[in-house]
NUMI-305580 format. One record per residue (C-alpha): residue in one letter; x, y, z. Coordinates in steps of 0.25 Angstrom, whole numbers, plus 5000, padded with zeros to 4 digits. Layout:
! NUMI-305580
A,X,Y,Z
...
! end
This chain:
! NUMI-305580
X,5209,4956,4976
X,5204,4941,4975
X,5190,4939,4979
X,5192,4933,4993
X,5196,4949,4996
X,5181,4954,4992
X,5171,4955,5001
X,5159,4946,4995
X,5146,4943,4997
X,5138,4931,4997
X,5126,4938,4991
X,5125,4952,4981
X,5111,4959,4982
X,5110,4970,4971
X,5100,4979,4980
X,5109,4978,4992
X,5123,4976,4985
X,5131,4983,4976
X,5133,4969,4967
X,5143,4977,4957
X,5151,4985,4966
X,5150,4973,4977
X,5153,4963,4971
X,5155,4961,4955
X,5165,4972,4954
X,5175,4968,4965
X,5174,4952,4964
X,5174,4956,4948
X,5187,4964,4948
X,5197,4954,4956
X,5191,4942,4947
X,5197,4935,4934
X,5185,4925,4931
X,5172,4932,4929
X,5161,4920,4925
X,5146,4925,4925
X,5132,4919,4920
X,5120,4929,4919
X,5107,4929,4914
X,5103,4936,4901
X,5115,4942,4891
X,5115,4958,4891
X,5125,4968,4885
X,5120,4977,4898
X,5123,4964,4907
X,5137,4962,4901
X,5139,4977,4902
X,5137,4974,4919
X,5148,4961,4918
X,5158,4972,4915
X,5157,4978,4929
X,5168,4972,4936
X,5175,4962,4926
X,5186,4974,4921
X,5196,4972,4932
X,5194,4957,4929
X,5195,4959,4915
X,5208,4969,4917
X,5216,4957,4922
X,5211,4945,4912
X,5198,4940,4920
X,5187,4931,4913
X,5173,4934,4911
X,5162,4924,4906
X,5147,4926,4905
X,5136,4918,4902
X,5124,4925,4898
X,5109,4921,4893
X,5104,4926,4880
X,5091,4935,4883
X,5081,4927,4873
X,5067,4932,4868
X,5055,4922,4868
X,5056,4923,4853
X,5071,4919,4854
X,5067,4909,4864
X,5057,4904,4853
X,5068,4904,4841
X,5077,4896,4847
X,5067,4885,4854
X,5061,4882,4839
X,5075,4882,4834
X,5075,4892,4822
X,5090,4893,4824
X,5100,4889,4834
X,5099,4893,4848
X,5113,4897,4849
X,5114,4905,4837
X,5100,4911,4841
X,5105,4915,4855
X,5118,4922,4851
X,5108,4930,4840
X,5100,4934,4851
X,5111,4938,4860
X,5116,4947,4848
X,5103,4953,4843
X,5103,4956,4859
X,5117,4964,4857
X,5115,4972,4846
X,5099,4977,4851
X,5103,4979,4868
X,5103,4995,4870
X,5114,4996,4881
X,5117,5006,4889
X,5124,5017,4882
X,5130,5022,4897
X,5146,5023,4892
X,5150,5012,4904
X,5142,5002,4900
X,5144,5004,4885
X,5160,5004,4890
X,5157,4992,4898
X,5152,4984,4887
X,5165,4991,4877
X,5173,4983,4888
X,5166,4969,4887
X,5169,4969,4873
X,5183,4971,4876
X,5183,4960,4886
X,5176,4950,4875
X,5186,4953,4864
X,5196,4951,4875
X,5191,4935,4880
X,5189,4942,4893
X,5174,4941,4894
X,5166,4929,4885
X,5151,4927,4887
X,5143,4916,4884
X,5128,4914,4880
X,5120,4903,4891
X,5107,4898,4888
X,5099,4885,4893
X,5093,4875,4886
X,5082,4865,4890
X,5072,4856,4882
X,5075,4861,4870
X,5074,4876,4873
X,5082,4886,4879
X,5082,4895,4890
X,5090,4907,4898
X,5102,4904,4906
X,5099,4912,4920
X,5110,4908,4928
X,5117,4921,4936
X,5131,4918,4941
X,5145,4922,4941
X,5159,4919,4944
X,5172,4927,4949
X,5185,4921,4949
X,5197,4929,4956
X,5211,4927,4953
X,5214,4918,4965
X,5202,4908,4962
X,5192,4914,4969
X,5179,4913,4963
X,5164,4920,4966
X,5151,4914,4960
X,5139,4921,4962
X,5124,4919,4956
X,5110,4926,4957
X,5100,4935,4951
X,5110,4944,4946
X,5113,4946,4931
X,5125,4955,4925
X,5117,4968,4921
X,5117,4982,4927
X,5101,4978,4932
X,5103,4967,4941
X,5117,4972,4947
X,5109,4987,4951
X,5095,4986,4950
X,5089,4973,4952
X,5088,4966,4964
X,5098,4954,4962
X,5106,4945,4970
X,5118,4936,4967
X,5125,4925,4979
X,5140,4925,4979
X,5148,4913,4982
X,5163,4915,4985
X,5172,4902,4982
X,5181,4904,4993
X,5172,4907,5004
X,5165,4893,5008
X,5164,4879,5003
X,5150,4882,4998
X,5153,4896,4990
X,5165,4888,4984
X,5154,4877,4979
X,5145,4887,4974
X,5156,4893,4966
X,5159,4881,4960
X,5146,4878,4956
X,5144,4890,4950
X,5158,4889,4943
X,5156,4878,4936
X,5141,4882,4932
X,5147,4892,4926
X,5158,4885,4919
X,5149,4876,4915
X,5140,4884,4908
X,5151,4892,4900
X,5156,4879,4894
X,5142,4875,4890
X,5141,4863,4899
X,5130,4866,4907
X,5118,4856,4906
X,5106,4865,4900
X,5114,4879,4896
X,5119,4881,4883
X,5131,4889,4882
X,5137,4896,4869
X,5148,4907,4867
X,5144,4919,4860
X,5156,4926,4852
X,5146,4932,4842
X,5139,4939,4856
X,5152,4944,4861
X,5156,4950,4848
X,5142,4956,4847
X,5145,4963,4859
X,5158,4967,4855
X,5152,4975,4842
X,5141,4981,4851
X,5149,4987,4863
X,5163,4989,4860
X,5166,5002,4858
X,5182,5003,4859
X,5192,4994,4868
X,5191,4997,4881
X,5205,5003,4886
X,5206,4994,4899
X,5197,4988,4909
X,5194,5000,4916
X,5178,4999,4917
X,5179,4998,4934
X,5172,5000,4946
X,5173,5015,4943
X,5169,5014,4930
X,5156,5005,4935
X,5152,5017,4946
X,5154,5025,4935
X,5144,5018,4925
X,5134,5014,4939
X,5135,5031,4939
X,5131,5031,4923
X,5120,5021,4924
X,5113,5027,4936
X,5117,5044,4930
X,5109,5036,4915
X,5099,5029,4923
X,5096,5041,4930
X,5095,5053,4921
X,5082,5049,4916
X,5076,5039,4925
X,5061,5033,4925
X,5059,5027,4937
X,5065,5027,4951
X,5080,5028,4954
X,5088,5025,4968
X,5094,5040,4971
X,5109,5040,4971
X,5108,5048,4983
X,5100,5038,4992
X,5108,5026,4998
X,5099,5015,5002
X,5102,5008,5015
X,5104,4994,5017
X,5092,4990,5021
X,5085,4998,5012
X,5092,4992,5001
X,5088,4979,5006
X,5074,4982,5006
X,5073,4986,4992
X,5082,4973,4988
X,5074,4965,4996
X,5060,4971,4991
X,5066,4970,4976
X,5068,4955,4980
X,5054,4952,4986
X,5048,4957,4972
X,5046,4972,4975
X,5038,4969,4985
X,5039,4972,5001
X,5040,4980,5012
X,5049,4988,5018
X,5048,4989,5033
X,5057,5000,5037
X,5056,5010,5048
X,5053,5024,5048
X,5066,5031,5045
X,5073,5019,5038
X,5069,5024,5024
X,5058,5016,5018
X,5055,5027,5008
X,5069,5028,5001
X,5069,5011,5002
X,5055,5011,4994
X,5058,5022,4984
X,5073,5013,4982
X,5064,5001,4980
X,5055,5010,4968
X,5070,5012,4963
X,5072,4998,4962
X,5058,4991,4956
X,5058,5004,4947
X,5072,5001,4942
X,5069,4986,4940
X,5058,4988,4934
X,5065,4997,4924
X,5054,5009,4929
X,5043,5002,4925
X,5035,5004,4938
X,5025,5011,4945
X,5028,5017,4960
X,5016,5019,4970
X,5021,5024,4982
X,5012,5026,4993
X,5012,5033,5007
X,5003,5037,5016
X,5003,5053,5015
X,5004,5064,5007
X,5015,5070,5015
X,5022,5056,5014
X,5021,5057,4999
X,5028,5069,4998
X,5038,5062,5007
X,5040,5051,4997
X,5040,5062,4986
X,5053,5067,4993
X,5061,5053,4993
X,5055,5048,4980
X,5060,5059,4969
X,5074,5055,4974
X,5073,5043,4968
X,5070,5047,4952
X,5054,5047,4955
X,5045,5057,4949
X,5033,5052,4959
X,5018,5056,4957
X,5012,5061,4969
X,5000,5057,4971
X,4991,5061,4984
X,4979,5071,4986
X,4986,5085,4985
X,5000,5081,4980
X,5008,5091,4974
X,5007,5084,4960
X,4991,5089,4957
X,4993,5079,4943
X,4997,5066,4950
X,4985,5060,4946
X,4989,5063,4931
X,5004,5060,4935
X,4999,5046,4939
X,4990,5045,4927
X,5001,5048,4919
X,5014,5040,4924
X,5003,5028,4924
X,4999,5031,4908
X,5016,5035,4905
X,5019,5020,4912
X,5012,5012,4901
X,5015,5021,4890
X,5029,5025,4891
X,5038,5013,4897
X,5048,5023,4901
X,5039,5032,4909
X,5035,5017,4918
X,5038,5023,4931
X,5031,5032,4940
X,5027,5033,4953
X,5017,5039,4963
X,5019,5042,4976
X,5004,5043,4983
X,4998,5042,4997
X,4990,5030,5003
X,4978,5037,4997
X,4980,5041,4985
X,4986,5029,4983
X,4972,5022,4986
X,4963,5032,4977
X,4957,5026,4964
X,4964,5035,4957
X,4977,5030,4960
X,4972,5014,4962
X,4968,5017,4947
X,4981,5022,4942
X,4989,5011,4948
X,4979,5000,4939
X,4984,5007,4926
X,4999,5005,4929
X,5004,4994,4919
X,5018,4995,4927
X,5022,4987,4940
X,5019,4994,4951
X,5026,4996,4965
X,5019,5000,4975
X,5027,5006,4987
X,5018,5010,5000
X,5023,5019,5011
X,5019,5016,5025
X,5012,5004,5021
X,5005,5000,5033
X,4996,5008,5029
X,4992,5001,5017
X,4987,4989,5025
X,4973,4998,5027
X,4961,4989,5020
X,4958,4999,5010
X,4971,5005,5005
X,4978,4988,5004
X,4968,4984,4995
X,4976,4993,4985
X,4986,4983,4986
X,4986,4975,4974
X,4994,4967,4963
X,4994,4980,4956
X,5006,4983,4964
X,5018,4973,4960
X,5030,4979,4968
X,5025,4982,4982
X,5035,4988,4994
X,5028,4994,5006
X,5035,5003,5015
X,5031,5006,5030
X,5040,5005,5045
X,5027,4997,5048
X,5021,4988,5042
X,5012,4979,5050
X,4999,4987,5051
X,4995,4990,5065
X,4984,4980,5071
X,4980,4976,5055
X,4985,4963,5052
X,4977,4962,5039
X,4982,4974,5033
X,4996,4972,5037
X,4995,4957,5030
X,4991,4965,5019
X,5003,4973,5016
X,5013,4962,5018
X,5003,4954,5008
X,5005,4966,4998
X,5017,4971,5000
X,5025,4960,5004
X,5037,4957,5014
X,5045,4967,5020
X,5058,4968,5013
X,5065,4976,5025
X,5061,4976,5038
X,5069,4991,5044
X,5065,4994,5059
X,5066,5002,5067
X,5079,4996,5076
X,5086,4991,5064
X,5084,5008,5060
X,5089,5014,5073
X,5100,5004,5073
X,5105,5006,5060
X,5105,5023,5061
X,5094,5024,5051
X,5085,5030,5063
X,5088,5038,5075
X,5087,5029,5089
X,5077,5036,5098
X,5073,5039,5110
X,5059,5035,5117
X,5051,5041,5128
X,5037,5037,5130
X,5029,5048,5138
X,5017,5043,5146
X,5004,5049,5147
X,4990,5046,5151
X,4977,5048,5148
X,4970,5059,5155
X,4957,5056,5162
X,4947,5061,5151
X,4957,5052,5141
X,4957,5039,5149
X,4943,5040,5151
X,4939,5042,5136
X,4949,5031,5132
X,4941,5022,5141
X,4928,5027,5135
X,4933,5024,5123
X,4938,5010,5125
X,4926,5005,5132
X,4919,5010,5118
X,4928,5001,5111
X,4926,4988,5121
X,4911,4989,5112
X,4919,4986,5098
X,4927,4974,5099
X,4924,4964,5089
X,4931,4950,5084
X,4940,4952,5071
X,4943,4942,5063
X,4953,4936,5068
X,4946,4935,5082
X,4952,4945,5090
X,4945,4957,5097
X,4945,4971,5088
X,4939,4983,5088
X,4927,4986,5077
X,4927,4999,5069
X,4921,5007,5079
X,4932,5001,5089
X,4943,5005,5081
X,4939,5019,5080
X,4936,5020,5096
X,4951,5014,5096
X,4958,5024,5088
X,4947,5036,5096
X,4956,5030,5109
X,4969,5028,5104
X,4968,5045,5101
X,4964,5046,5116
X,4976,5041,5118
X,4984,5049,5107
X,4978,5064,5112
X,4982,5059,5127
X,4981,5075,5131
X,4993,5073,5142
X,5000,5072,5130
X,5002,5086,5129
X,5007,5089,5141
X,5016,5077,5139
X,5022,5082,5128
X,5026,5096,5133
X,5032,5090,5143
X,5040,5082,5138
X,5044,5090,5124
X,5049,5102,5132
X,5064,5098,5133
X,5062,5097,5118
X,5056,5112,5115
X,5068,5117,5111
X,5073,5105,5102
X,5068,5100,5088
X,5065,5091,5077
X,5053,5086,5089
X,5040,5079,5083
X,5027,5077,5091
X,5018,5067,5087
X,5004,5069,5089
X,4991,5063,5086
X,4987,5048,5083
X,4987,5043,5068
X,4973,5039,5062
X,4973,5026,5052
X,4977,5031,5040
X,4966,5036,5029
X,4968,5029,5015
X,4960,5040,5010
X,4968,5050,5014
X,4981,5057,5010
X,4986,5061,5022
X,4984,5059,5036
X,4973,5065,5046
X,4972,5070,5058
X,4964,5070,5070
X,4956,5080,5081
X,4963,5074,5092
X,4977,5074,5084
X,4975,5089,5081
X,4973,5092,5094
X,4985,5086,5100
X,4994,5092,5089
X,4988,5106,5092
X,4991,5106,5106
X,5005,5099,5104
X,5009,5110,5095
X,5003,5122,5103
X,5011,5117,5116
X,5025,5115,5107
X,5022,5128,5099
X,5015,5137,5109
X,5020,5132,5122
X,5034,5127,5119
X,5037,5136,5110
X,5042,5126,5099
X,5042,5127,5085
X,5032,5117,5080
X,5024,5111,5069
X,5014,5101,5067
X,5014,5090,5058
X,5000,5084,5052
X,4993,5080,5041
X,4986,5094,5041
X,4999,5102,5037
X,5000,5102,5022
X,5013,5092,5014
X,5020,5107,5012
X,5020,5112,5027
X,5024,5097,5034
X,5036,5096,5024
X,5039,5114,5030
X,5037,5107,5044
X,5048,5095,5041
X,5057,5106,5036
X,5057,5114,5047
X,5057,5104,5057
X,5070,5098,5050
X,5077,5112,5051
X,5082,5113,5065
X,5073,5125,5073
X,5063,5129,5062
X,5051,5118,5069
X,5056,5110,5081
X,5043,5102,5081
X,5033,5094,5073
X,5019,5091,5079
X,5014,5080,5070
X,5001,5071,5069
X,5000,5059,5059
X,5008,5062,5047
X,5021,5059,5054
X,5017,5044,5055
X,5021,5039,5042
X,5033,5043,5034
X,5036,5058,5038
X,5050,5060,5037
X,5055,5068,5048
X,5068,5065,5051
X,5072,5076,5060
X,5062,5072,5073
X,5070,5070,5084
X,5061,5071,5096
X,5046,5064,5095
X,5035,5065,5105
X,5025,5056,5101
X,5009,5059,5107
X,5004,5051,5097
X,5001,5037,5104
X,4998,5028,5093
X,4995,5014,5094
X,4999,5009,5082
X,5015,5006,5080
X,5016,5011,5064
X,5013,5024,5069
X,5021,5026,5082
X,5033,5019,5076
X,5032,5028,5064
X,5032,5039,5074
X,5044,5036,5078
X,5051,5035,5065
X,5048,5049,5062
X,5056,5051,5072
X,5069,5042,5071
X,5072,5048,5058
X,5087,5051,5056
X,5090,5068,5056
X,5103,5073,5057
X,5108,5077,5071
X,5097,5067,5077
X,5104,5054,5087
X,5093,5050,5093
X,5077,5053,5093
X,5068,5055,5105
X,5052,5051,5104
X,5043,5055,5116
X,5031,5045,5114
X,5019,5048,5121
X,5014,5037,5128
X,5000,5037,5132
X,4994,5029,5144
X,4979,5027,5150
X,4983,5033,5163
X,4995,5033,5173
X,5002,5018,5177
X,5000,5021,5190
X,4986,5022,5188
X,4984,5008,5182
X,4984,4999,5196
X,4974,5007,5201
X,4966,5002,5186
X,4953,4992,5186
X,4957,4980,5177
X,4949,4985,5167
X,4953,5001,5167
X,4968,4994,5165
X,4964,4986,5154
X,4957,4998,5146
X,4973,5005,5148
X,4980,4992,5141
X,4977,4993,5126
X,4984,5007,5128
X,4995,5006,5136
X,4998,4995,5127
X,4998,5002,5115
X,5006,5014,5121
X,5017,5003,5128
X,5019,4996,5113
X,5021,5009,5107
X,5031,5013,5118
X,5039,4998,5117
X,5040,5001,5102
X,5047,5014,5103
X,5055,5010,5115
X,5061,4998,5107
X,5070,5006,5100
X,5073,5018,5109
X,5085,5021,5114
X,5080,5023,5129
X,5068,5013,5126
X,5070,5006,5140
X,5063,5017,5147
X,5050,5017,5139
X,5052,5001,5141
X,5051,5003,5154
X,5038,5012,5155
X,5032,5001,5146
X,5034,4991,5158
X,5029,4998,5166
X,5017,5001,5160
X,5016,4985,5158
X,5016,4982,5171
X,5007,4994,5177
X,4996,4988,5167
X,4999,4972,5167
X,5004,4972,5153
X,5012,4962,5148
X,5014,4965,5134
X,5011,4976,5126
X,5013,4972,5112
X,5001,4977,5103
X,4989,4968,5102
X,4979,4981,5094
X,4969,4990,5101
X,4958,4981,5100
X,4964,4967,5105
X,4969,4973,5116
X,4956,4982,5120
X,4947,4969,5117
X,4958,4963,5129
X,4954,4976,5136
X,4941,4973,5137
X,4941,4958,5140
X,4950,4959,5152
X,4939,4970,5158
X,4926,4962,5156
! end
């Protein structure tokens, strides 16, 4: 084959492409001219070069590399004062480099390096030694480039971060630009260029780099790695997969820190955001969807800091809740991690002195650097931990799950320049109606490396596509009539903010939320709900969603509950128990770590438990995938929570096409009541049928039958005037409320 006959492209990223397999080995294999400048001179870096260039060799090919001597600042300091000449000094280097470099002792590369030594006896490989020179003093010759010339003419330069050792072609995050000279008019300039750089510098005529031929350096190589003549050419493509297989099997019998499992293949945009993070600095965000697999991106992205860093790091990872730590616990021993675990009543009773420990091991003993703790938002935020984290000596990464919640006043001021690598991971970002602490978190965290949503999900099979039926209810008299109460209180506490628009003080706020669970424990949701989840009795896998979520409590391990919740998950699971007769379970805070993981069990093996009555806990996280039917009472506001909601249940299961979610739609009273409606009374019913009319435009966005709830949603805007009914927050849109009435 001649290069034309290869499919290549115009640009190799190491996290994303396989460079070796892509691209040097086949282009290699049907070349005759191999001509290559790297950066710094290494037995391990010659031991790479090999890959590829034996079929090239086989048939009489060339190769030539220029290399840069590795110099210490004492060398540097010889050579400048002039104790001896700079040439002689270099090559003296280069050798002492030789005879002290430990190299692998893995049979392929010690093989490969036996061959180089047959290929330098034989005139097939030459390299030279580049270095530049400047005022009088010398420096390093950096230039990463290469040419590939096949037998027909055709040649391939190609230049970037990347240098000829094992480390930049499969662990860093490197990219190199490829220009083919028969493609265009421009790529053949840029060949050109490159060619007679190149040839330029091995003949020692470029301005500022001093080139010299080293035969005392090949033949220093030659009594250090050859063993016996190689018999033929034979170190392949197989022979490569078989020393990939060798160097992963010796990397991984004894590892340190974390490991990419060989039995988890990351996806292409989950590759992407881990190249894409390593690129901004380790630092980002990775905005994915519930379902899309942020946990497995992040823990890929420990895999790679942690391997770059040669394991000299410490890992925090952070969560929410107890029962999403041992979630994570699950996912992160797959990937060669030993992780202290560290929340109130976590099964390890000694994380404290584990912590303590790993911290004291990490400056002592370099090769016990890595550790890491897996904790939830509180324990996280205890002085205990904050005091830990101020002894580590090594970098730190800082991984946050659901990091919405981060933004809070008191648990961001944790944030800090301890923290050098930094990747947050949430399906929601943007905090809801908190500008300020949303600023926050893309100040500390940094941009999003991947941005995965919903759509792109559903359309790329990585969730299941659903369908949506908002069920309408109202208010009962006693309900409306304590809404209003309760809103005429709230007109009392409007105050300016900052910025000059209306909001609601302290004492408003907590009014809010005491109406927002009005709407939340709506009692015709009960009767509601039978009716509609008996065509179901007899099926499974069917959640029900009750209760509305409190803010989160930083100082609390898990999460809470309220009176009002508790009452509606009793009746719920009396009427499916009792009065259905289905096999059901309830799903809260208040059954213990041991008895939810029974419950997800049994839910997940057909007949045992067909439904899961759940408050809270489900929010964030809870892996479920086996849902397939959701009827939702909880009537939240606020879009991180509802869309989370329906994550839970677009998780892929087997045997599942499609899911079905029954969200409970809660109005102030019928529409055909709203004529008959005093300005005022109207305009006390618009803050929530707005709320309820955003939540049901974002589910119907992406359902399959989302036309019918579209419809319903026009409907409801023309009954009450309502032009738009995007989001402006409870307490703009209240403080309209009451302007329009006075």
């Amino acid at each position: 084959m001649s290069f034309p006959d290869h499919n290549i492209k115009s640009e190799y990223r190491s996290l994303i492409d396989n460079v070796v397999q892509d691209f040097y080995l086949p282009i290699l294999g049907d070349a005759i001219c191999y001509k290559r400048a790297v950066g710094f001179f290494s037995s391990s870096a010659l031991a790479e070069i090999s890959k590829g260039i034996c079929k090239m060799a086989s048939h009489g090919g060339k190769i030539e590399i220029v290399a840069s001597p590795y110099l210490s600042e004492e060398d540097m300091k010889a050579i400048q004062q002039g104790y001896q000449n700079r040439e002689t000094y270099i090559k003296e280097a280069i050798l002492r480099q030789i005879r002290e470099e430990d190299v692998s002792d893995d049979y392929y590369t010690l093989e490969r390096l036996n061959l180089l030594t047959k290929l330098i006896e034989d005139d097939i490989l030459d390299i030279k030694i580049a270095y530049t020179e400047k005022n009088g003093g010398i420096g390093m010759y950096h230039e990463k480039m290469g040419l590939m010339e096949d037998s027909s003419g055709n040649t391939i330069a190609f230049s970037g971060s990347m240098n000829e050792s094992a480390t930049a072609m499969e662990v860093n995050y490197e990219t190199i630009d490829v220009f083919c000279g028969w493609k265009s008019d421009y790529e053949r300039d840029q060949v050109a260029l490159k060619k007679k750089a190149f040839d330029s510098i091995w003949n020692d005529k470029e301005c500022g780099i001093k080139v010299i031929a080293a035969p005392e350096i090949t033949q220093a190589l030659i009594k250090k790695f050859q063993r016996q003549a190689p018999v033929s050419f034979r170190l392949d493509e197989e022979q490569f997969k078989k020393d990939k297989k060798s160097a992963t099997r010796v990397a991984t019998e004894n590892p340190i820190g974390a490991r990419m499992p060989e039995e988890i293949q990351l996806r292409d945009y989950q590759q992407a955001a881990v190249a894409a993070w390593a690129g901004s600095n380790y630092r980002g965000i990775f905005s994915m969807c519930t379902g899309a697999g942020k946990t497995i991106s992040g823990l890929a992205a420990v895999a790679k800091l942690s391997q770059d860093l040669n394991d000299c790091l410490a890992t925090i990872i952070v969560c929410p809740y107890q029962h999403l730590v041992e979630q994570w616990v699950e996912d992160i021993v797959k990937f060669n991690i030993k992780p202290i675990i560290g929340y109130s009543s976590s099964s390890q009773k000694d994380w404290k002195k584990r912590l303590e420990k790993a911290i004291r091991d990490q400056r002592m003993i370099p090769k016990k650097s890595f550790f890491c703790l897996v904790c939830t938002n509180a324990t996280f935020s205890s002085a205990f931990v904050q005091e830990q984290i101020d002894k580590i000596k090594a970098p730190i990464l800082l991984m946050v799950d659901e990091a919405h919640n981060f933004g809070a006043q008191r648990i961001r001021k944790l944030l800090d320049d301890r923290f050098t690598y930094r990747l947050a991971l949430s399906a929601t970002m943007d905090r809801h109606r908190d500008e300020e602490g949303t600023a926050a978190l893309y100040n500390f965290f940094g941009k999003k490396c991947i941005d995965y949503t919903l759509e792109q999900a559903i359309r790329d099979g990585k969730l299941t596509p659903y369908k949506y039926y908002p069920v309408v209810v109202y208010l009962s008299d006693d309900e409306l009539e304590k809404y209003s109460e309760i809103s005429s209180e709230m007109a009392k506490h409007i105050i300016q903010g900052r910025s000059g628009n209306a909001k609601l003080d302290s004492y408003g706020e907590m009014l809010a939320i005491k109406r927002s669970r009005v709407v939340a424990g709506a009692i015709a949701k009960i009767s509601e709900l039978r009716k509609q989840i008996e065509p179901y009795k007899n099926q499974n896998n069917i959640l029900v969603y009750c209760g509305a979520t409190n803010i989160l409590d930083e100082k609390s391990d898990d999460s809470d509950v309220d009176s009002g919740d508790i009452k509606q998950i009793d009746a719920v699971t009396h009427m499916l128990g009792n009065e259905l007769g289905m096999r059901v379970a309830r799903f809260t805070s208040r059954e213990s770590i041991e008895e939810r993981t029974t419950i997800k069990e049994k839910f997940q093996d057909d007949g045992k438990l067909q439904a899961i009555v759940a408050i809270k806990c489900l929010d964030e996280g809870v892996n479920i995938p086996g849902i397939k039917t959701a009827f939702i009472l909880a009537s939240t506001t606020n879009p991180k929570e509802y869309i989370q909601r329906r994550g839970r249940v677009l998780r892929k299961a087997p045997g599942k096409s499609y899911a079905e979610i029954y969200d409970f739609v809660t109005l102030p009273r019928p529409l055909d009541e709203v004529p008959g409606l005093t300005i005022e009374q109207a305009n006390r019913d618009v803050s929530l049928v707005k709320n309820e009319c955003a939540r049901m435009q974002e589910f119907a966005a992406q359902a399959l039958n989302g036309m019918d709830a579209q419809t319903l949603i026009w409907d409801i805007q023309e009954v009450y005037h309502i032009e738009t009914i995007e989001d402006v927050g409870v307490e703009a849109e209240f403080a309209k409320e009451i302007k329009s009435s006075d």
